[in-house]
N, C-alpha and C positions, 0 to 999 in steps of 0.2 A: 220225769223221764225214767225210761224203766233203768235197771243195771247192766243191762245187756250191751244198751245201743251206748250208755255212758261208757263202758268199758270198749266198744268198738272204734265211736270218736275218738278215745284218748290212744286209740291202740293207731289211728292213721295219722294224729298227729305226732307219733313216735315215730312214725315210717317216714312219714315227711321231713322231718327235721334230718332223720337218718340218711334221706338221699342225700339234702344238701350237702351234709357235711360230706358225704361220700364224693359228690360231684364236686362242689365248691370249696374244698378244705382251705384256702388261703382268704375266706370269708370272712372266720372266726379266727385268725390266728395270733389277733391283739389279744383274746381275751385269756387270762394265765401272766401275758407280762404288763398289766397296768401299774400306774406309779402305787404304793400303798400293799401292793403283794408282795409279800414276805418272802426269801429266796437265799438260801443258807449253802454254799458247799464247799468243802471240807475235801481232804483228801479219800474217805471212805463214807463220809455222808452225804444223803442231801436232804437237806429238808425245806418244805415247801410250804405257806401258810398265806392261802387263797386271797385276803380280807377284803380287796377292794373287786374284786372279782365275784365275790359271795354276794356283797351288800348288791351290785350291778342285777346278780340272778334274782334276789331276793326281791328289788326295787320293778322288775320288770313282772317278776310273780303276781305280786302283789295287784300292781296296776292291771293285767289280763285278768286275774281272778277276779277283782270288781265291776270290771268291764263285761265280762262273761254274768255275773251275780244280775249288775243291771239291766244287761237285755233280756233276762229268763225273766225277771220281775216285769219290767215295763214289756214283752211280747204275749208274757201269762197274763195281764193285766186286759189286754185287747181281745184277745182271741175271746 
């Protein structure tokens, strides 16, 4: 696939995700306070440490990018 049309795809699934969250914001609004996220505040700080929220983005990355890998292989495979 050229870099053109790869960078056009990922540019409408950025716009998509963008509506949602635009239209639906109380869709995602579990994800930040899962059990395992770190959440510290102080009279002048706050500090915030993602980790079970990261591993969630990472676990679901992961599964689409092979998911996407094996339909390029098995549709490149047919054609």
């Amino acid at each position: 696939m050229e870099l053109g049309r790869l960078l056009i795809l990922w540019g409408l699934i950025l716009v998509g995700v963008g509506v949602v969250l635009v239209l639906a914001p109380k869709l995602f609004a579990w994800f930040g306070h899962l059990p395992g996220d770190i959440r510290i505040e102080r009279d002048n700080v706050r500090v915030y440490i993602p980790v079970t929220s990261m591993l969630v983005v990472s676990l679901l990355l992961t599964v689409g990018l092979n998911l996407i890998a094996w339909l390029m292989r098995w549709w490149g495979g047919k054609v």
